[in-house]
N, C-alpha and C positions, 0 to 999 in steps of 0.2 A: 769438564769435557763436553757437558749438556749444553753450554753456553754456545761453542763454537760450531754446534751441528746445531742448534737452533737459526745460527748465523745462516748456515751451508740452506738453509729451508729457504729461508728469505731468497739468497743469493740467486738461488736455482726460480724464482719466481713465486713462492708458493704463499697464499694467504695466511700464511701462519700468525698469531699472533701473541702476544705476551701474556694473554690470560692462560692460553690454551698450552704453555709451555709450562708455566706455573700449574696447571693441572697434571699435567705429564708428570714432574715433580713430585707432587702431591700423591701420585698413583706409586708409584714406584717406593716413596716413602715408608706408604700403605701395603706395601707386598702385593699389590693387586695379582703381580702374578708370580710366579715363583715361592715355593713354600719357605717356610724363613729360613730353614736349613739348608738353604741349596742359593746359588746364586742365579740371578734372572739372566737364560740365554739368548742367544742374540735373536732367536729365532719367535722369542716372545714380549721380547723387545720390540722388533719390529712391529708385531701387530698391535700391541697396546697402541706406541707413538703414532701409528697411523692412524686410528681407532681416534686418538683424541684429537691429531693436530689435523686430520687432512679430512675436508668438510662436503666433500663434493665428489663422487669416484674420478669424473675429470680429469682429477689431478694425480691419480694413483699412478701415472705413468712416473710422471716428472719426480715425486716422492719416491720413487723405487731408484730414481738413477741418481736422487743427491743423498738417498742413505748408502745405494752400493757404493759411492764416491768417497762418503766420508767414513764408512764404515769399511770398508774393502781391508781386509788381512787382522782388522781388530779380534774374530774368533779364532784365530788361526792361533794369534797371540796370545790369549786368555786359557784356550783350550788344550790342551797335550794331549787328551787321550782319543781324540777324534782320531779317523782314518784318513792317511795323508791321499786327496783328492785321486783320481784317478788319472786326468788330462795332468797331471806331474810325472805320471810316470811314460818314459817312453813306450812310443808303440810298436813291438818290436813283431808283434802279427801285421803290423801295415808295410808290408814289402815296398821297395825303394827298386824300383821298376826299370827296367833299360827301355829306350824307346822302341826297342824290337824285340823284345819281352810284349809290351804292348799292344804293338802290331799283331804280334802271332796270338791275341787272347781272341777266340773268336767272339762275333758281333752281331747277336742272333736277331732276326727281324719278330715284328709284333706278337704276332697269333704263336710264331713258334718260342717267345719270349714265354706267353701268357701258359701255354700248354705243359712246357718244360719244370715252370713253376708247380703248377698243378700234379706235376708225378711225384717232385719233391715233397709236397705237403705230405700226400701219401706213403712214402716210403720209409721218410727220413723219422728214426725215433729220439736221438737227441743229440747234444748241443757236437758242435764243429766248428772250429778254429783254423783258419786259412785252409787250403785245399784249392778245388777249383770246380768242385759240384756242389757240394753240398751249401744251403742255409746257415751261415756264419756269419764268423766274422774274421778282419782279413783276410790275405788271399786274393784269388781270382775269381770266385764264384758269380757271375751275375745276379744272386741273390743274398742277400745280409747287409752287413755297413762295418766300414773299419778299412776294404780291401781298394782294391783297385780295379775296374771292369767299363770297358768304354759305354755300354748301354747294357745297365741292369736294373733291378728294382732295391730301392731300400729297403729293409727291414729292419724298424727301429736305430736306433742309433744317430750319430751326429753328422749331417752330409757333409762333405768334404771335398771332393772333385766335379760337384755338379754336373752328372752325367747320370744319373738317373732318369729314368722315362717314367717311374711310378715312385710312390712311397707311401709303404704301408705303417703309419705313425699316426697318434694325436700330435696335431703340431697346435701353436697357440702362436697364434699375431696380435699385434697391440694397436690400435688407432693411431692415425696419424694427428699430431696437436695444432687443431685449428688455433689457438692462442699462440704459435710458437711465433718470437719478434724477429724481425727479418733483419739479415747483417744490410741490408740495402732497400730504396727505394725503388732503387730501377727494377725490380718485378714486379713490381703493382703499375709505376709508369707503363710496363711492355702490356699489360691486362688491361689498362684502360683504353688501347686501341678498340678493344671492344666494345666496347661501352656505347648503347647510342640512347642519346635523351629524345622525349618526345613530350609535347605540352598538352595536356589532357587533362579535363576535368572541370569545375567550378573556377574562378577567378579568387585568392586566395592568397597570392602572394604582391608585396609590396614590388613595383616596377620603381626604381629608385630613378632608375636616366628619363623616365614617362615622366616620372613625376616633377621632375626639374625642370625638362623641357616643357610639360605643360604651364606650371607655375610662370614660369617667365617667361612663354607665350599669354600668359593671362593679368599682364602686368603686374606680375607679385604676388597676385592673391592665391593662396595653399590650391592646386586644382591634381589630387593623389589620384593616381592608376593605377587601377591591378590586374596583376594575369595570372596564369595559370601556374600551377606550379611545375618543375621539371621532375619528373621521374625517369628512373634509368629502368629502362624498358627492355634489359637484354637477361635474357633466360641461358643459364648454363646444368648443363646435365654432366656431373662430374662421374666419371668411372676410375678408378685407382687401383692397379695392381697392388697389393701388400702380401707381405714374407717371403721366404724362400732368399733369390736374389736380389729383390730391392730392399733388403735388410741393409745393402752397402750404400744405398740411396736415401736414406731415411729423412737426413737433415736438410737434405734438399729440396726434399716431396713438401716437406712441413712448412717451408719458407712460401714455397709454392699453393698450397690448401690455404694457408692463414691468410696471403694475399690475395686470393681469389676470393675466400670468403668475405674479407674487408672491402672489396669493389663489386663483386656483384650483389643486390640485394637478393635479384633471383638465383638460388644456388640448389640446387638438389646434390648428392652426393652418395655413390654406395662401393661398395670395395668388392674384388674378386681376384682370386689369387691364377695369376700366369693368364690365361685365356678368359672368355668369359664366357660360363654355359648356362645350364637353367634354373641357376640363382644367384639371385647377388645379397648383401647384407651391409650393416651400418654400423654396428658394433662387432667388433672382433672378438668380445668375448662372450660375446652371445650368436656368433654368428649361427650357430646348428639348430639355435630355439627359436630363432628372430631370422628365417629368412624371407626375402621379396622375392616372389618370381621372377624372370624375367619375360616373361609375356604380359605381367601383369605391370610393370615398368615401362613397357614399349606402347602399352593403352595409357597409361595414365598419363604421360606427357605427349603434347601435340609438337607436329615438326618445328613450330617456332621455335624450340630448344637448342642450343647450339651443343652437338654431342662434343668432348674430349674427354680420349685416354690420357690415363697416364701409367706409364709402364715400356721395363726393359724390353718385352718380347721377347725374351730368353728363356727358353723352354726346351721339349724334347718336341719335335716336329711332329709327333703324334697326339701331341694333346691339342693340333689346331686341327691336322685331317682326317685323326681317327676314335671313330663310337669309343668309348670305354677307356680313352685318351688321358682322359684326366690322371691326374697323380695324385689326387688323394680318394676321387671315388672312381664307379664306373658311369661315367652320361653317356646316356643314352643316343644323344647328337655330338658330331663333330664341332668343336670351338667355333670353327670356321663358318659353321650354318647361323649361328646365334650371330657372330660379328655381320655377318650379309645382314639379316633380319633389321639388325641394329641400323646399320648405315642407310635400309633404304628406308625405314621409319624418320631419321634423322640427314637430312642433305648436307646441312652443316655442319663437318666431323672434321677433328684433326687427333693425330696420334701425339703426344709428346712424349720422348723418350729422355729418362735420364744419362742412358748409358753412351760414352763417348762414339763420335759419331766415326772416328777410326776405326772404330771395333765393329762397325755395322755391320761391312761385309766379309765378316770371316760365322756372322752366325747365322744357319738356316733358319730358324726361328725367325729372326728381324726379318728377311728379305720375304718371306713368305708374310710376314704381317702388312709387309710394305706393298706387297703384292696388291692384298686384300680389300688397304686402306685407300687404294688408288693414290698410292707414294704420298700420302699425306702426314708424313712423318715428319718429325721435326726433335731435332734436341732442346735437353732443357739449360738452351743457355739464354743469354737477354736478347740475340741475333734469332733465334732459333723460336724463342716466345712472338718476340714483333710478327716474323714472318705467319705462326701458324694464326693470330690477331687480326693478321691483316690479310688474311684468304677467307678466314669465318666472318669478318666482317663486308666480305661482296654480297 
């Protein structure tokens, strides 16, 4: 069976190699984990195999998605006495809603969202299951997860109707894979509108058409020129929405990043989830130990930089024009004040949006971002890439 998941390593891209498989082997042999009277579960399984085959964290992403791939329902199989998962069983607290059920759930504004919460904490001593006050789950409550509420806050649990305005959760996002191979060419063709070369510097490179024309202007005899070399002289300042909703975007951002990173030499890059306030980060799973300011991002690069988002814009309208807007903290500033800040630091900005451009205007979010960016929006198709290309290139 080891054989064909060493395959599934390979397949998925991963540097694994034949020593390191034969060591996996050798460990498991050895009982490295599991005591001998018990059989090794999947769970320590996993982290040996990754311990020995995956060399680089890098790669942890891509190694989590060809073992869930080829391992997917194998403990289910082995195991009997686990507890059969929870998402199998219906959910019969999550009410199946008439569209005028809905209507009539009332749809409380900001401060009296924030306030109403705050009596709950207070009051409520424990757990509640559907309802329509109380901190639960199912139901109508504007506060919990599981239920149905056109603008409420999460509370732990799995989102589900994206209508949330807060969420009070650890959530965990993963990098997008600058290494991912792209099904096509033409995104990098549509990025190198970009691209402007300039000749600068010492004289260094062979002129091959100088050199022939000169030669046989010199009657045959060798007469070599040299010029400068070409460097691509164009600076991108990448910003990328990740988690939440561009979780449904994922394969496409990465086609996107790996190409840009493969054409621009100058490339900066930081990630910030739904709007962006006064910090951004570069790892995702360091994001809370490892973050950049963003004041301290807006001095360190000069306007030469050509700014692009990339991101749905789909949000709760309060996380662009209101203090404490955020969904996962409280900032201090409206989203909206940091994107001004950003654009006039940067003259050169374009929005690229994943999300189909049908769907633009049915969401306030988009149109207010669109607002902001002086309609510098653009989808992320090969039409949509040309265009935002060839306006950051005026």
């Amino acid at each position: 069976m080891l054989i064909d998941f060493f395959y599934t390593l390979r397949a998925a891209k991963l540097p694994v190699s034949v020593k390191e498989y034969l060591t996996l082997l050798e460990a498991l042999q050895a009982q490295v984990v599991g005591p001998s009277s018990e059989a090794c579960s999947m769970d320590d399984f996993y982290v040996l195999s990754r311990l020995i085959l995956v060399k680089d964290e890098k790669h942890y992403d891509k190694f989590d998605r060809a073992f869930g791939a080829y391992f997917k329902g194998v403990e289910l199989l082995t195991d009997f006495t686990q507890n059969v998962p929870l998402d199998w069983l219906e959910k019969i607290l999550q009410k199946e809603l008439t569209p005028e059920q809905k209507a009539a759930i009332e749809k409380m504004g900001w401060d009296e969202l924030m306030e109403t919460l705050k009596k709950r904490l207070e009051e409520q001593k424990e757990r509640h299951e559907g309802g329509s006050k109380w901190i639960g789950t199912g139901g109508t409550s504007p506060f919990g997860n599981g239920g149905y509420n056109p603008q409420g806050i999460r509370i732990g649990g799995k989102g589900g109707n994206k209508s949330a305005v807060k969420v009070w959760d650890q959530r965990s996002y993963r990098d997008y894979d600058d290494t991912q191979e792209l099904g096509t060419r033409n995104i990098k063709v549509a990025l190198r509108r970009l691209r402007r070369f300039a000749r600068e510097g010492s004289a260094e490179e062979l002129d091959l058409d100088g050199t022939i024309h000169k030669t046989a202007a010199n009657a045959g005899f060798l007469d070599i020129l040299m010029r400068p070399e070409r460097h691509n002289n164009v600076k991108v300042l990448l910003l990328m929405d990740v988690g939440g909703t561009m979780d449904d975007h994922i394969a496409r951002v990465e086609e996107l990043f790996s190409a840009a990173k493969a054409e621009f030499k100058h490339l900066e890059f930081y990630y910030f989830h739904n709007c962006v306030y006064d910090f951004m980060w570069r790892n995702n799973k360091r994001r809370y130990a490892e973050k950049f300011e963003t004041w301290d991002i807006i001095r360190k690069y000069n306007k030469d930089y050509k700014l692009i988002f990339i991101g749905d814009a789909t949000m709760s309208p309060y996380e662009i024009v209101q203090p404490g807007g955020s969904v996962e903290y409280n900032n201090e500033e409206a989203g909206a004040e940091w994107l001004q800040r950003l654009l006039h630091t940067f003259p050169k900005f374009a929005w690229i949006n994943p999300e189909p451009q049908g769907v633009w205007e049915y969401r306030q979010s988009i149109a207010m971002i669109q607002k902001i960016v002086s309609n510098r929006m653009y989808p992320l198709t090969l039409k949509g890439l040309e265009e935002a290309m060839r306006m950051l290139s005026k």
